[in-house]
Backbone bond lengths (Angstrom), bond angles and torsions (degrees), N, CA, C in turn:
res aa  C-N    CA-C-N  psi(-1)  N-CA   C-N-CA  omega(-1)  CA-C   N-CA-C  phi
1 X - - - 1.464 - - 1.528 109.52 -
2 X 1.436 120.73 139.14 1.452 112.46 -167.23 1.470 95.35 -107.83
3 X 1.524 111.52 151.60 1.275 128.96 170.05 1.414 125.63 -160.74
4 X 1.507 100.97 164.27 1.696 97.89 -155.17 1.574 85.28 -111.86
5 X 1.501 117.95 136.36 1.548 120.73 175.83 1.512 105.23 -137.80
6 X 1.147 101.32 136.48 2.089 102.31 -168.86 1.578 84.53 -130.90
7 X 1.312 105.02 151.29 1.332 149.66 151.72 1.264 135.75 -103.86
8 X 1.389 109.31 103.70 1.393 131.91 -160.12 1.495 105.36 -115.64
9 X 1.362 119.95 133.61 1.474 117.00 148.95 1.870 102.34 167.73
10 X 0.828 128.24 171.12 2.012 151.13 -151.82 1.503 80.23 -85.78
11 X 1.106 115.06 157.94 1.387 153.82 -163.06 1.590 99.32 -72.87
12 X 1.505 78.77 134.58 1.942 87.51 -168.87 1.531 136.02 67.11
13 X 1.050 91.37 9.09 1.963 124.90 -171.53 1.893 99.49 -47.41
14 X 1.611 96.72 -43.50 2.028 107.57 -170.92 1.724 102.73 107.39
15 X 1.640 112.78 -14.16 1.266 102.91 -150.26 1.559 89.78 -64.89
16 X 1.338 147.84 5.80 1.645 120.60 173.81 1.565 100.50 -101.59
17 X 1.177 122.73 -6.43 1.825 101.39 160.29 1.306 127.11 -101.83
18 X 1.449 108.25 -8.10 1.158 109.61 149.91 1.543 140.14 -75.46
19 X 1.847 105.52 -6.57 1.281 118.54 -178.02 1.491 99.66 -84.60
20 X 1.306 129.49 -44.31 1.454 139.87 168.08 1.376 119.76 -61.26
21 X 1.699 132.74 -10.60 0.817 130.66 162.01 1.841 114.30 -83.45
22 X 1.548 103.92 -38.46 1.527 99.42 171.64 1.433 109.80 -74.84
23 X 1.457 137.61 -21.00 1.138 124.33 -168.09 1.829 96.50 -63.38
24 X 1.506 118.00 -54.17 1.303 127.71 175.58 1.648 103.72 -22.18
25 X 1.374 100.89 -81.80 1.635 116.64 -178.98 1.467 125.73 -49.37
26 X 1.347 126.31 -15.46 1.198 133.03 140.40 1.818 136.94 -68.40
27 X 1.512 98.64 -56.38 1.680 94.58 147.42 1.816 131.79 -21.77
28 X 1.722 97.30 -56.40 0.926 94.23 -130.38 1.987 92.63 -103.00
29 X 1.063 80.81 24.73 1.688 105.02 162.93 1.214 107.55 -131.30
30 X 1.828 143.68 3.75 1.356 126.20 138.36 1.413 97.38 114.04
31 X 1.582 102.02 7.62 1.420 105.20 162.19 1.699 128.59 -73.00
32 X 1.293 138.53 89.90 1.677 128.74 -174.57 1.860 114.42 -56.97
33 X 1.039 105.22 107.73 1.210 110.49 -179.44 1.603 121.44 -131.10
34 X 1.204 105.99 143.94 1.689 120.98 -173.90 1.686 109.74 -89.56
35 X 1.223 102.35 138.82 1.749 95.16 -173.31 1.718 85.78 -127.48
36 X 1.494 131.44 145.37 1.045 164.45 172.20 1.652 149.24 -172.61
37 X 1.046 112.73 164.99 1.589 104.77 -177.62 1.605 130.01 -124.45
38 X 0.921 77.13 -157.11 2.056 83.90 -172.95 1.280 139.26 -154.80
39 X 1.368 128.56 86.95 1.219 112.73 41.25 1.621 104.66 -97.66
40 X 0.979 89.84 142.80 1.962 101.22 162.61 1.464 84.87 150.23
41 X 1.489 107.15 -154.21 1.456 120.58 -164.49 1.284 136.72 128.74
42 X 1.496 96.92 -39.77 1.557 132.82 -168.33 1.155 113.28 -131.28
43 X 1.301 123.25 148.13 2.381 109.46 159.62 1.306 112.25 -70.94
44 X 1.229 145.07 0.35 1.517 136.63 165.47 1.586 92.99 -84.20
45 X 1.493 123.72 -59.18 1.360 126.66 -144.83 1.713 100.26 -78.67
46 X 1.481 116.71 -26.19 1.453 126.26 173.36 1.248 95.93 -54.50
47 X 1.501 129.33 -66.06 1.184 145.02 -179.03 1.626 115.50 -23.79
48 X 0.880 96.54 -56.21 1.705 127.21 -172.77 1.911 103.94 -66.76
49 X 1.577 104.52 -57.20 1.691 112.79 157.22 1.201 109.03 2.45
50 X 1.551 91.34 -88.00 1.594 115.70 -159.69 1.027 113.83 -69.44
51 X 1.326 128.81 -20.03 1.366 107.51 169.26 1.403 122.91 -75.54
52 X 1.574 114.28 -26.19 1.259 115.82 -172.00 1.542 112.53 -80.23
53 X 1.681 110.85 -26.89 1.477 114.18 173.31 0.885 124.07 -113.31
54 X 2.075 127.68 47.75 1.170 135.76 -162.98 1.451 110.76 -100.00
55 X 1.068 151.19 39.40 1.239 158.05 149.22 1.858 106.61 63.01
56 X 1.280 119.68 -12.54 1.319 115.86 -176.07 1.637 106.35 -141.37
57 X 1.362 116.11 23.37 1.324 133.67 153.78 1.953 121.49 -90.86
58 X 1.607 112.83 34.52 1.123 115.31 -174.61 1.180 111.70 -58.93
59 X 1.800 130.17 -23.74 1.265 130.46 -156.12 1.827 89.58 -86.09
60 X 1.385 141.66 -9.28 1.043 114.59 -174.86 1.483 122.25 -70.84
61 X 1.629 105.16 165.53 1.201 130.21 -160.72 1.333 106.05 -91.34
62 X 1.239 124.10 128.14 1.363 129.88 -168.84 1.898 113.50 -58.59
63 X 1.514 87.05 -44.09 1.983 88.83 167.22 1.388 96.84 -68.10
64 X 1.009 154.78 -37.61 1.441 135.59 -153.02 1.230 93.87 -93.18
65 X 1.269 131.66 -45.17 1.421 101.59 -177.20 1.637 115.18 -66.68
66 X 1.587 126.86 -26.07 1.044 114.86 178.48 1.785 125.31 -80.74
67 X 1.787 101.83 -12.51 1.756 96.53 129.34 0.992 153.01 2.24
68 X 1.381 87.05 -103.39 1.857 120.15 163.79 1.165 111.05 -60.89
69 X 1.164 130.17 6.02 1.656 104.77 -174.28 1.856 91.13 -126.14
70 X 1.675 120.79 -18.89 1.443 116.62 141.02 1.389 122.98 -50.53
71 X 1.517 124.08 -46.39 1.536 132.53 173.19 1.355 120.94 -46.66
72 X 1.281 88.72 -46.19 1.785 83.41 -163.13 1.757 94.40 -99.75
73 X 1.678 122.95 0.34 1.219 100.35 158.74 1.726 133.17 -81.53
74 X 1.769 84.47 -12.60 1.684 87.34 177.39 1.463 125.98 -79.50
75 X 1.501 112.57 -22.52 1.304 139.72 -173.48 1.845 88.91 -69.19
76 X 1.201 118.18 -52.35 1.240 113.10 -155.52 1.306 90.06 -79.64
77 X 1.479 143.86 -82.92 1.369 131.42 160.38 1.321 124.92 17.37
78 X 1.101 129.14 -77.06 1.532 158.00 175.50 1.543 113.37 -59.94
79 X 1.591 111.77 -40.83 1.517 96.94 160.23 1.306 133.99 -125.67
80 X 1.647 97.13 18.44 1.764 99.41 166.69 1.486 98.29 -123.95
81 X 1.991 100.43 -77.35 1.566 109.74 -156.00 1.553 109.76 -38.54
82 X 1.720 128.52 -78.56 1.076 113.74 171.80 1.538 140.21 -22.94
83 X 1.422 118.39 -48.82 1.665 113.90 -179.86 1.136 113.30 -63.89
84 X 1.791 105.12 -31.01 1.834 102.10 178.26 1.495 122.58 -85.20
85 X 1.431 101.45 -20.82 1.706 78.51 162.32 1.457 124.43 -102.31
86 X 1.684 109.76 9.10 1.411 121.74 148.05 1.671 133.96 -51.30
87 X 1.196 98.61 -32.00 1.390 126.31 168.94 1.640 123.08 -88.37
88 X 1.285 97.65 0.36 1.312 104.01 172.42 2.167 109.64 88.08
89 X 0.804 103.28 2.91 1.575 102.82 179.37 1.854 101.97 -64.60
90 X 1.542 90.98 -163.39 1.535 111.82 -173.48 1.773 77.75 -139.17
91 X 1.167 119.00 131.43 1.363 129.80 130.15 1.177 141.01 -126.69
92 X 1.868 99.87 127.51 1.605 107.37 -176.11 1.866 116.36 -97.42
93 X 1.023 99.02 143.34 1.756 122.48 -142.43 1.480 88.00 -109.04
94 X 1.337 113.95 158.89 1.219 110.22 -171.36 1.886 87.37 -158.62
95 X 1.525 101.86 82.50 1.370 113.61 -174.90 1.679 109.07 106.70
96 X 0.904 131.66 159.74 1.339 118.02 147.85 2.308 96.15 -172.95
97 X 1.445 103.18 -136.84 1.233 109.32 177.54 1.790 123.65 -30.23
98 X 1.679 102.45 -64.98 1.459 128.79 -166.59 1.834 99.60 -60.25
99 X 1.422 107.01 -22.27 1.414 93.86 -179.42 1.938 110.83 -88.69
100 X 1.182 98.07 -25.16 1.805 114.87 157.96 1.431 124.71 -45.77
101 X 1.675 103.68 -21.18 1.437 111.37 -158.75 2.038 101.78 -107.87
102 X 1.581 97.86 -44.03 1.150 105.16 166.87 1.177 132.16 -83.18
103 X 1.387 135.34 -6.17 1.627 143.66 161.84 1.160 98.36 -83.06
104 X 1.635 129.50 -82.37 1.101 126.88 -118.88 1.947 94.55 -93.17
105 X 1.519 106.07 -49.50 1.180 146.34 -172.93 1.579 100.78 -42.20
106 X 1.544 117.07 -68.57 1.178 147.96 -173.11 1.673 121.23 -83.01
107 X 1.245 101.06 -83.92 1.849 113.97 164.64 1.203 134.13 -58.24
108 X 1.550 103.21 -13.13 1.331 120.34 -170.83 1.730 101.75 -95.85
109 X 1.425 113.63 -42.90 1.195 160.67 130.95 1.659 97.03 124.59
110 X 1.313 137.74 54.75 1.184 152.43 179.12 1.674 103.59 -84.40
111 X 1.170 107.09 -8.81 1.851 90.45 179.35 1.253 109.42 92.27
112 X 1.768 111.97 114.30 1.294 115.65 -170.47 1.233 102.51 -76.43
113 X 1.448 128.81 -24.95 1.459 102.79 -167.54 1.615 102.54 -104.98
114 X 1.355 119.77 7.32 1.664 122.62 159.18 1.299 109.89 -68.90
115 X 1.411 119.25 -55.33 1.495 115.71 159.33 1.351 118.75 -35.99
116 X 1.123 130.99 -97.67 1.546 134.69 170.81 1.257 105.40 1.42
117 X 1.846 118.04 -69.76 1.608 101.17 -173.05 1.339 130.41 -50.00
118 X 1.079 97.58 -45.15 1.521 109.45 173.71 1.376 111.80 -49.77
119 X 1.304 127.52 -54.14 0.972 116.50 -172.40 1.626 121.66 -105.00
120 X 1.597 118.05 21.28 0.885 138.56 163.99 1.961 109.60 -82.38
121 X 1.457 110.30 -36.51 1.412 136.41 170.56 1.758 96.23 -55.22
122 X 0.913 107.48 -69.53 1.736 123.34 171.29 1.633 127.19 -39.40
123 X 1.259 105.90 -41.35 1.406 112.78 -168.83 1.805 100.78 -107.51
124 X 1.112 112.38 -8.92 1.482 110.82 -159.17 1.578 116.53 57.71
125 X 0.909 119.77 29.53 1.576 114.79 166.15 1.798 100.65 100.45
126 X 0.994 122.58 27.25 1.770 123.23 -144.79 1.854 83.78 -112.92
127 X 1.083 103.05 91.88 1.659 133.22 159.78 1.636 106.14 -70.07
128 X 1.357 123.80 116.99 1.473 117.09 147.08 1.802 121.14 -46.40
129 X 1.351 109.31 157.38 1.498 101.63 -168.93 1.804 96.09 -101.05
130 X 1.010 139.74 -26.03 1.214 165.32 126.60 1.833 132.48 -83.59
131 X 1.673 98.86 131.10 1.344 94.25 -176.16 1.747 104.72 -141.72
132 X 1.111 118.17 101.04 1.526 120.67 173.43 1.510 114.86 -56.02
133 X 1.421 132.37 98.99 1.369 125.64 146.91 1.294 136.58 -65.92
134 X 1.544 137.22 96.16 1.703 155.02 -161.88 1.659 90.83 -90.43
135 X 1.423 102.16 89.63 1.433 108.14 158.30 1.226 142.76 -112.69
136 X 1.355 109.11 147.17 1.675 102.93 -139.86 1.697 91.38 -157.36
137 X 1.233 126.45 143.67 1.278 151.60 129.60 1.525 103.61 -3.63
138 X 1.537 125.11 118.38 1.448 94.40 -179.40 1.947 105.66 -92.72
139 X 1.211 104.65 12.58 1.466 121.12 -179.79 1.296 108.94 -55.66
140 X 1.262 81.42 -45.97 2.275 113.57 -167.62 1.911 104.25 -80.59
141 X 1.391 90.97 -25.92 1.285 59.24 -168.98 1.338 106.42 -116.84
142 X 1.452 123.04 21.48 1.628 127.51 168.44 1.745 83.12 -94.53
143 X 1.163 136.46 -32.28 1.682 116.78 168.78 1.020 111.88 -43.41
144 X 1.466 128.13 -67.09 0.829 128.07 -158.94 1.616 120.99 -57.24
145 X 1.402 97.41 -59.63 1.550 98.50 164.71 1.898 130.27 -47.88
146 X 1.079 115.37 -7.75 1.455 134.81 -163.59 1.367 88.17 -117.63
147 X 1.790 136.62 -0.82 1.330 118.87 171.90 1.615 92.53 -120.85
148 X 1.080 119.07 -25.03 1.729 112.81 -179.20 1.388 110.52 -79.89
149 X 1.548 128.99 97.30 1.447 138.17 169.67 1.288 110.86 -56.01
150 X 1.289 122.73 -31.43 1.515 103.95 -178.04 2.141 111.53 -104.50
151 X 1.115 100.16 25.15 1.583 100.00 164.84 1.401 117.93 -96.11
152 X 1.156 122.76 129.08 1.444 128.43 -175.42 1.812 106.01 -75.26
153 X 1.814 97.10 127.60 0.886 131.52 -158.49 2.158 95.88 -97.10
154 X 1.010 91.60 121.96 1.979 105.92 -166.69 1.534 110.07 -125.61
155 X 1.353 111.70 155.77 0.817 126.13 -161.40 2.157 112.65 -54.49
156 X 1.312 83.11 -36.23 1.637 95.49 177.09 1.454 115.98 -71.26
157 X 1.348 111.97 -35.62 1.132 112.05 178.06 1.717 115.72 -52.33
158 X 1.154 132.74 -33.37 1.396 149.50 169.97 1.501 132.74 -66.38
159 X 1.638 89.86 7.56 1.741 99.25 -177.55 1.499 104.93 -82.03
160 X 1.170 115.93 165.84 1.383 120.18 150.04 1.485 139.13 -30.66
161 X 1.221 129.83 156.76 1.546 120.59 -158.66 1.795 86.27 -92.94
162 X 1.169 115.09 -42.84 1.520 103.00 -175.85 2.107 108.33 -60.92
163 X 1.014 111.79 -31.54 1.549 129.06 -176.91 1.754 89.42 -50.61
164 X 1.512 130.78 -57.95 1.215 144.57 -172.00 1.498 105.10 -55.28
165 X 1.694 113.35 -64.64 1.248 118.21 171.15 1.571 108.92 -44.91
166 X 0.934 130.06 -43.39 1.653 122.06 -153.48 1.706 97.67 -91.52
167 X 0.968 118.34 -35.26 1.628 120.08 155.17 1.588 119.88 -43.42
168 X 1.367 108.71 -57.64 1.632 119.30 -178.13 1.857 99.54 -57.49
169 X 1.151 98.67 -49.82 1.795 92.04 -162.63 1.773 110.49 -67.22
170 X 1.841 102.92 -33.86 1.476 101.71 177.43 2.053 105.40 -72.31
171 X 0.944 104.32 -19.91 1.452 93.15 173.27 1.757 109.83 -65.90
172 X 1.716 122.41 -47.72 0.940 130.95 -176.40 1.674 113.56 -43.14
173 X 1.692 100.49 -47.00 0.913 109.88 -147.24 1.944 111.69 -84.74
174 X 1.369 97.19 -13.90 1.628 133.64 171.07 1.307 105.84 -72.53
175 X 1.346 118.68 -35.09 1.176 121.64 172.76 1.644 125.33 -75.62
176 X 1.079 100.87 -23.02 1.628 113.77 158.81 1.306 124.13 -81.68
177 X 1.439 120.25 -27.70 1.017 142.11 162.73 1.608 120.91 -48.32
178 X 0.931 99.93 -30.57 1.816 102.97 -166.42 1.969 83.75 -168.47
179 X 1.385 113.19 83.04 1.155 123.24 164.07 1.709 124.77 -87.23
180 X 1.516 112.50 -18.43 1.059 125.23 171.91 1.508 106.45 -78.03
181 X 1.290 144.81 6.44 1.232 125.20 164.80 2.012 100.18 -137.98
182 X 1.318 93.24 -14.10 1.870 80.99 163.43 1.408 142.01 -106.78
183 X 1.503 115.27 147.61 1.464 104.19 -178.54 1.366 111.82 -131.81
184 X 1.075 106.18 113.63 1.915 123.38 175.28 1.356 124.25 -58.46
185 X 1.381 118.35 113.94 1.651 129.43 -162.85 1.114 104.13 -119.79
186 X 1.900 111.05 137.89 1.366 99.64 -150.89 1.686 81.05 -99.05
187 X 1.361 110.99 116.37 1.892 108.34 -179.48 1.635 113.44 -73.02
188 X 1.385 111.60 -15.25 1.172 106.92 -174.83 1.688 110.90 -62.14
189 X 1.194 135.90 10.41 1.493 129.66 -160.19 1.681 93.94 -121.25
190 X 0.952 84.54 147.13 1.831 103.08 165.16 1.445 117.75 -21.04
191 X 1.421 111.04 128.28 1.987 99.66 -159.03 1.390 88.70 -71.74
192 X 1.317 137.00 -35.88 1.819 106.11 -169.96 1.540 97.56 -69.33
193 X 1.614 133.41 -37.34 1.283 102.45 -178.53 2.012 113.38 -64.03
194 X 1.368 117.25 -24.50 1.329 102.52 178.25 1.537 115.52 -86.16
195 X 1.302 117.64 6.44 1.521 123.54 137.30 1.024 115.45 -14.41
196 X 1.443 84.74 -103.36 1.017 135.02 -160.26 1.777 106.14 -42.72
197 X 0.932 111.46 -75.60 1.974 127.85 164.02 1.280 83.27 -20.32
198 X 1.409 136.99 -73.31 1.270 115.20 -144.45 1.096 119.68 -75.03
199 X 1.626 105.97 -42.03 2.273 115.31 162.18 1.289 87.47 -23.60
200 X 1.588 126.88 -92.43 1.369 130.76 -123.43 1.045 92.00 -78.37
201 X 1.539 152.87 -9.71 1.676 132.29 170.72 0.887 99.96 -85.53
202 X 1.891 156.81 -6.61 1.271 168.21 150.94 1.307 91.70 -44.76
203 X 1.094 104.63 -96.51 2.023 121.48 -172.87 1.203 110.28 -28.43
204 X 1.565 103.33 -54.57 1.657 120.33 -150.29 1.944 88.46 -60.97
205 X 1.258 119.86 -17.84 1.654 111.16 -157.10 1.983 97.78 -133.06
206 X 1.498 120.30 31.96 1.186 107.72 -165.29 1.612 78.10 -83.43
């Protein structure tokens, strides 16, 4: 059965080793599943990445980056996500729309639902069917990132601590927004317990 699952949450959240830990746990019950991210995905949409999280692109424009981050979601759409769950896969997402809505949309303060169009224009209307929210302290989780030497350090990562806060609450608040497809994980706990949380909101909703 194919399905679309995104991973959402503020910087340093864990949600990408925890996405590689469920990809494992899906395998290994014979599930075929696609693992990718956002932005990137693709070599056009990788392309696109770096420009938006290049560390010496400070002069960009808040619409342009929320652009590019429609661009390189359609690119990726168009030449991965869709064929694979055309084919019947599961793909787990590692970012996608909802993080468009709470950066750029919200923190950025461009208007969540100006965002959306745009990138509603972009996706063709293409909703994840499941979306994990990794919520976390953004205190905790710029530590964290400021103790892991080998995680790549991005342009976002360098915002302001209130910039973090105002991210965390528009995620919250997205989450009320569309409660029928999200589920809020409390990341602050032990990664096998936030595993684990995340398996069973997988299962709990196949």
């Amino acid at each position: 059965m194919n399905r679309f699952i995104t991973f959402e949450g503020g910087e340093g959240c864990g949600k990408s080793t925890v996405l590689k830990a469920i990809k494992e746990r899906l395998e290994a019950e014979g599930v075929s599943v696609v693992l990718t991210r956002e932005p990137g995905g693709t070599p056009i949409a990788e392309q696109i990445r770096n420009v938006i999280l290049d560390k010496g692109n400070t002069a960009m424009d808040a619409r342009t980056e929320a652009l590019l981050y429609a661009a390189s979601r359609r690119q990726h759409l168009v030449e991965k996500i869709w064929p694979a769950l055309k084919e019947g896969k599961t793909v787990l997402c590692d970012r996608y729309l909802d993080s468009s809505l709470a950066y750029q949309g919200g923190a950025r303060g461009l208007g969540v639902d100006e965002v959306l169009s745009i990138n509603l224009f972009a996706t063709e209307g293409t909703y994840p069917d499941l979306t994990l929210l990794f919520d976390l302290e953004p205190e905790k989780g710029l530590a964290r990132i400021a103790a892991n030497q080998n995680r790549e350090v991005n342009r976002l990562d360098l915002e302001k601590l209130d910039f973090h806060h105002q991210v965390r609450n528009n995620f919250l608040a997205l989450a009320k927004r569309y409660p029928e497809r999200y589920v809020i994980i409390d990341a602050s706990k032990t990664l096998p317990e936030v595993i684990e949380e995340a398996y069973r909101a997988i299962k709990e909703r196949e």
